[in-house]
C-alpha positions in Angstrom: -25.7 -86.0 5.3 -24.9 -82.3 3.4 -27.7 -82.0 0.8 -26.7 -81.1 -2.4 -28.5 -78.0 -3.2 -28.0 -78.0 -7.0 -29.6 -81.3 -7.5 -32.1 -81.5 -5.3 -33.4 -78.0 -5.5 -32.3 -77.3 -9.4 -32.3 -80.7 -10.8 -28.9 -80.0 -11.9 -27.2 -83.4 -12.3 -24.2 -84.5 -10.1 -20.8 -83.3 -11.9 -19.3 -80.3 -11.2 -19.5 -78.2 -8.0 -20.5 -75.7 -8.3 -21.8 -76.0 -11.6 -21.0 -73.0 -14.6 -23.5 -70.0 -15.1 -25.2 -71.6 -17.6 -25.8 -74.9 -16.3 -27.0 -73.3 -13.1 -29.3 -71.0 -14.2 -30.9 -74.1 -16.6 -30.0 -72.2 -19.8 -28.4 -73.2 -23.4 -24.5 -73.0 -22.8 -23.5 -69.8 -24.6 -26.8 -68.8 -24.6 -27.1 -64.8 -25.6 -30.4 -63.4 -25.4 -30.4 -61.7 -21.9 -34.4 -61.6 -21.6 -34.4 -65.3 -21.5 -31.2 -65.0 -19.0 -33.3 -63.0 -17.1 -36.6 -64.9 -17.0 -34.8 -67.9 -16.2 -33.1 -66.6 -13.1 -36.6 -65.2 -11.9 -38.3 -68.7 -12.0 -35.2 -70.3 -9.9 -34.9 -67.3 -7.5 -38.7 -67.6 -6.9 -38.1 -71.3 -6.4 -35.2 -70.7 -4.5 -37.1 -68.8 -2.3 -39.3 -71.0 -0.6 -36.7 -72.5 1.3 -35.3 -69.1 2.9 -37.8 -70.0 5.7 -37.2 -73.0 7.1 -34.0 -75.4 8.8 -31.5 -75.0 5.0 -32.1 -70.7 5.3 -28.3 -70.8 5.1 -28.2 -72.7 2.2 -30.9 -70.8 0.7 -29.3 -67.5 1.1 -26.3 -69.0 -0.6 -27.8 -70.0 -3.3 -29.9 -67.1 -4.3 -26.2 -65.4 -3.8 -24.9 -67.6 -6.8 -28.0 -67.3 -9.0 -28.2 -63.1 -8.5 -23.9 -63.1 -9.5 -24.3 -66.1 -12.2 -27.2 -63.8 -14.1 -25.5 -60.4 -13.5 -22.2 -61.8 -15.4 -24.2 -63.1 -17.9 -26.3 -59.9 -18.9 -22.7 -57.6 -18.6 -21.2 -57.9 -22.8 -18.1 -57.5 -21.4 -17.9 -60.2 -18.3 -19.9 -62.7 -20.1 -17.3 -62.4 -23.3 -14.6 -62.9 -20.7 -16.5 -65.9 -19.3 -17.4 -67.8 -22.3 -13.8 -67.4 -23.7 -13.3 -69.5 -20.4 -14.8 -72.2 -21.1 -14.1 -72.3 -24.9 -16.0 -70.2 -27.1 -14.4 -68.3 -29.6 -15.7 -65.6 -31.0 -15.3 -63.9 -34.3 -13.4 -60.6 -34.4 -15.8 -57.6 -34.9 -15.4 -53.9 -35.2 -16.8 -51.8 -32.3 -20.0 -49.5 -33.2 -19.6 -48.1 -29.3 -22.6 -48.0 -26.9 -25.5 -47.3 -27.9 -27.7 -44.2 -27.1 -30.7 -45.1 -25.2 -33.5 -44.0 -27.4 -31.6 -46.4 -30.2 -31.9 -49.1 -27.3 -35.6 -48.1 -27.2 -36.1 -48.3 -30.8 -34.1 -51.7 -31.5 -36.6 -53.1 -28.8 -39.0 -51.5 -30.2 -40.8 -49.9 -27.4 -40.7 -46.7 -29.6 -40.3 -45.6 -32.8 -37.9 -43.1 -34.5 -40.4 -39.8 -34.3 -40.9 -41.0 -30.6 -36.7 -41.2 -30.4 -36.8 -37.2 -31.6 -39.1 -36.1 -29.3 -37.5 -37.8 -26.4 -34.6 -36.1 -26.8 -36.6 -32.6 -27.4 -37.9 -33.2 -24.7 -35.2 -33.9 -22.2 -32.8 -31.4 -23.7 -35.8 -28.7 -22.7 -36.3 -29.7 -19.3 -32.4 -30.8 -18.6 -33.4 -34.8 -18.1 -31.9 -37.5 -18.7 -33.0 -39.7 -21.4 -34.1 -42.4 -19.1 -36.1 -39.7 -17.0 -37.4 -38.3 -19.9 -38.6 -41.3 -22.0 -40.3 -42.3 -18.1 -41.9 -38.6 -18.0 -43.2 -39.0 -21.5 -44.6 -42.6 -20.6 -43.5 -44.2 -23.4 -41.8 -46.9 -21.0 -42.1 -47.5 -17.3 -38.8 -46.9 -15.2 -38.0 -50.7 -15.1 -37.8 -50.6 -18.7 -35.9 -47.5 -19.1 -33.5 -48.4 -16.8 -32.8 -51.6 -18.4 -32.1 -49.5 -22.2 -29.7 -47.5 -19.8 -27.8 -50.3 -18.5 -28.0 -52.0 -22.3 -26.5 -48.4 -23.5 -23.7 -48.0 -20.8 -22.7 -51.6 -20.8 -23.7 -52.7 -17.3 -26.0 -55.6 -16.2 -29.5 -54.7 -14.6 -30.8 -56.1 -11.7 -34.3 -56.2 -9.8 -33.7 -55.6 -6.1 -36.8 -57.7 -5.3 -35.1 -60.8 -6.4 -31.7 -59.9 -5.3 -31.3 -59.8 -1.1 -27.7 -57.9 0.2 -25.3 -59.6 2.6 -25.9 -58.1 5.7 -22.7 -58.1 6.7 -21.6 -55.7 3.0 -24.5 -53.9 4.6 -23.1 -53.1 8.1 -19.9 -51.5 6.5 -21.6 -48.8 5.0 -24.1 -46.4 7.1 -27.4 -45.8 5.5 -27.2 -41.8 5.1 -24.5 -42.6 2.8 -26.2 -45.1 1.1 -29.4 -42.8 0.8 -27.4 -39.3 -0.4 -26.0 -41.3 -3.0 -28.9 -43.6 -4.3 -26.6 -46.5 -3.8 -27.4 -50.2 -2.2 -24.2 -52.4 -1.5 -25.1 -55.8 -2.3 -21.9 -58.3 -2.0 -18.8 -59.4 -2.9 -18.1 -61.5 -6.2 -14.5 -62.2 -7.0 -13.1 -59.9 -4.5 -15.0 -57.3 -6.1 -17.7 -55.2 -4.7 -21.1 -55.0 -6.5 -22.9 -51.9 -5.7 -26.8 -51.4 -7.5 -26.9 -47.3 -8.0 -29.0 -45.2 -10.3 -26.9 -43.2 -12.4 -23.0 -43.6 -12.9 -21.0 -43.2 -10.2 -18.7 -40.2 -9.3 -15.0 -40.8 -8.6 -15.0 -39.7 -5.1 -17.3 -42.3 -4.1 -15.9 -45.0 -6.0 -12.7 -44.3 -3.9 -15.0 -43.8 -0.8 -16.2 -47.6 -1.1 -12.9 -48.9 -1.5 -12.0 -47.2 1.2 -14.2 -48.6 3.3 -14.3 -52.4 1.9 -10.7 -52.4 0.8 -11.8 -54.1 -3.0 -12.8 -52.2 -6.5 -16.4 -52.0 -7.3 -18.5 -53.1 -9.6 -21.7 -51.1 -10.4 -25.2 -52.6 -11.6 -28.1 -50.6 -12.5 -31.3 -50.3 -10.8 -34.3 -48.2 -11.0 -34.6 -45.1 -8.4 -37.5 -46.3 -6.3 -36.2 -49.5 -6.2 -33.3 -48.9 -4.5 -34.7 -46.0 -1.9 -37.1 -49.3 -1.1 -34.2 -51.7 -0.6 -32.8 -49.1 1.4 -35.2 -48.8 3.8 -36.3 -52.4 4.0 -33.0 -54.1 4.3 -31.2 -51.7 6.5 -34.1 -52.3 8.7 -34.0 -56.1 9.0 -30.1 -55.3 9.3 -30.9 -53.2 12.5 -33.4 -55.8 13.5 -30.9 -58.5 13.4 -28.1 -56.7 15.6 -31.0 -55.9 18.0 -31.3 -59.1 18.6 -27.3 -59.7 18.9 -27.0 -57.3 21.6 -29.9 -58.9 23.2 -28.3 -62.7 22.5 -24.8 -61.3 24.2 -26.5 -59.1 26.9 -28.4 -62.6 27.9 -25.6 -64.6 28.1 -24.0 -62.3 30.1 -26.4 -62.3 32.7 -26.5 -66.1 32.5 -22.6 -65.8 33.5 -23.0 -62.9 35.8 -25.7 -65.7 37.6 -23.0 -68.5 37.5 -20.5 -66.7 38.8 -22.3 -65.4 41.6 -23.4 -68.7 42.6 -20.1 -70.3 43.1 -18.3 -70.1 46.9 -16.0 -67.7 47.1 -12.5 -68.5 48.0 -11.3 -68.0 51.5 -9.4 -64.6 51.7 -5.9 -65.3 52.8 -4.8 -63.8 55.9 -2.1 -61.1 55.3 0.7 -61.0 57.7 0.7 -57.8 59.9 2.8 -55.3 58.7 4.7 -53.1 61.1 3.0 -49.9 61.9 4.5 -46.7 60.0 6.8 -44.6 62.3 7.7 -47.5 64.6 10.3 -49.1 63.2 11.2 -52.5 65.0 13.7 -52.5 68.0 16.9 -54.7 68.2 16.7 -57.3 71.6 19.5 -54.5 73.3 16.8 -51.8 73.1 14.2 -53.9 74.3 16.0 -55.0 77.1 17.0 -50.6 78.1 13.1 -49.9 78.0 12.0 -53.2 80.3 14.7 -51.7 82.5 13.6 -48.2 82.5 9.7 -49.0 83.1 10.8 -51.3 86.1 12.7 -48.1 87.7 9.6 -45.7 86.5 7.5 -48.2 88.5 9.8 -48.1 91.5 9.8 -44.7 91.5 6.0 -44.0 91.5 5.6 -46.6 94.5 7.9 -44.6 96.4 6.2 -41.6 95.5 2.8 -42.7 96.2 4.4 -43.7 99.7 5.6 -40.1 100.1 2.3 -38.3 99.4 0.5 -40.5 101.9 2.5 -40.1 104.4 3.0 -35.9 104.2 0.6 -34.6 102.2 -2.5 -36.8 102.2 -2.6 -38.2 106.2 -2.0 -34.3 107.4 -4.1 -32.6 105.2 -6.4 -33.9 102.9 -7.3 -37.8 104.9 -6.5 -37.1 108.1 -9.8 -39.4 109.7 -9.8 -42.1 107.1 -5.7 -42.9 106.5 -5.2 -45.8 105.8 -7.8 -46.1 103.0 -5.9 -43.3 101.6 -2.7 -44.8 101.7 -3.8 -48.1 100.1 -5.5 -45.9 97.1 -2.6 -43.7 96.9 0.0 -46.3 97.2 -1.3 -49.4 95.2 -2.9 -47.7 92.4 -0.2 -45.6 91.4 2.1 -47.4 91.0 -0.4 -50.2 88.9 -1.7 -47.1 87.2 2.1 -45.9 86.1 2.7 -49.9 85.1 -0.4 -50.3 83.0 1.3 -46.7 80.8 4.2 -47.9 80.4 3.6 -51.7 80.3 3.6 -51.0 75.9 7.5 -50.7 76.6 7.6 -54.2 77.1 5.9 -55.6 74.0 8.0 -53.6 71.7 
């Protein structure tokens, strides 16, 4: 039996599957306040997590997938308006007051105040920093913090990449040197769009390099610097570790059918008919019969003339005390010799 995952793991109650963004990340439908968004989804992922390990990994993966893309719609303004219109909210019309700087973000959350604002952006006017580098340099805020005012200001969701893992398989499509020059970590695909964690905003010629390569738009969520140069090296590793051990998977099994081949009998070879020599072409029966003919008379002719030399040139001159030994050398094995040459006449 499939388990359910929502109710078992979340305590989500049977209904719909899978459940809305609220519902599955346990929060108030509608709910606003994107710290509580966020703390929520880091008790579930953490929960979520001690599964990754054992027989439902699968499942596990999957689910921390729908957690990390139900929290990133709900912290973007723009995607979680477009959501809650969705499922039935209406909202009040409101004139835009545009994004707001990050030193304002800093000061509505109060991690600094205005005289702090002013000398953050003395300071990284001076020294040609970004605000977010600036307010980090200045220690008013850490990086995670800083980052977070960024994405408030620019209208982007933020995300911690030790709570969010990539799909190996968005991984594999994009080598890591590119992935490293541009301070970039591909993480998956949500809606047919590509979401891509990166430090800054993106340049135009890599947003039409990446769809390029995965053939959908992107989507860009912030993260701090250092945490994506760790992702990169950490997850591009246990990517390389896994297609080690793919190669090694499929070089295995080919030996195991190398083995299994070798072991079965081979098949009798079939026996080819004999095909007639080159330069010999085959003779008709008329021209067989002419060359049986002419090594009959050859033969004839070299008993005759084996008689011949016996009888005046071998007795007389060369044999004289032991004729007739000659004559039966001269005269027998000729004429055998002369039949044996041309006895290939006859099998033509």
């Amino acid at each position: 039996m499939a388990i359910d995952v929502y109710k078992d793991w979340l305590g989500i109650p049977e209904g719909d599957r899978p459940p809305h963004h609220y519902d599955l990340l346990r929060l108030v439908k509608f709910e606003d306040d994107e710290e509580k968004i966020r703390a929520h989804y880091k008790k579930l992922n953490s929960h979520v997590r001690k599964y990754a390990s054992g027989k439902y990994s699968n499942e596990s993966q999957d689910l921390l997938n729908e957690l990390a893309k139900a929290m990133l719609c709900l912290t973007d303004p723009e995607r979680k308006r477009e959501y809650d219109e969705s499922l039935g909210r209406e909202f009040e019309e409101e004139e835009s007051t545009g994004p707001l700087p990050v030193e304002k973000v800093l000061v509505e959350q109060g991690h600094i105040d205005k005289a702090q604002a002013n000398e953050l952006i003395d300071f990284a006017e001076k020294r040609g920093l970004s605000v977010r580098d600036a307010a980090v340099q200045m220690r008013f805020v850490d990086a995670e913090v800083a980052t977070q005012a960024l994405a408030r200001s620019q209208g982007v969701p933020y995300i911690d990449l030790e709570e969010t893992i990539p799909d190996e398989s968005i991984l594999d499509q994009l080598p890591e040197q590119v992935a490293k020059r541009n301070t970039i970590l591909p993480l998956f695909i949500d809606d047919n769009v590509l979401l891509v964690a990166c430090a800054d905003q993106p340049t135009h010629d890599l947003e039409d390099e990446l769809r390029l390569r995965y053939q959908v738009p992107s989507r860009w969520v912030l993260a701090t610097p250092r945490s994506i140069s760790q992702g990169i090296a950490e997850y591009y590793a246990v990517a390389a570790q896994a297609d080690d051990r793919n190669q090694e998977t499929k070089a295995d099994s080919a030996d195991e059918s190398v083995k299994k081949s070798s072991s079965k009998p081979k098949p009798e070879k079939k026996t080819k008919p004999s095909k007639p020599s080159r330069g010999k072409p085959e003779l008709s029966p008329e021209e067989l019969k002419e060359k049986k003919q002419l090594a009959f008379i050859f033969c004839g002719w070299a008993f005759c003339g084996a008689i011949l030399i016996d009888q005046f040139v071998l007795k007389n001159n060369v044999f004289p005390q032991t004729w007739p030994w000659n004559f039966m050398l001269a005269t027998i094995s000729v004429p055998f010799i002369a039949f044996y040459l041309w006895s290939g006449m006859w099998k033509k």
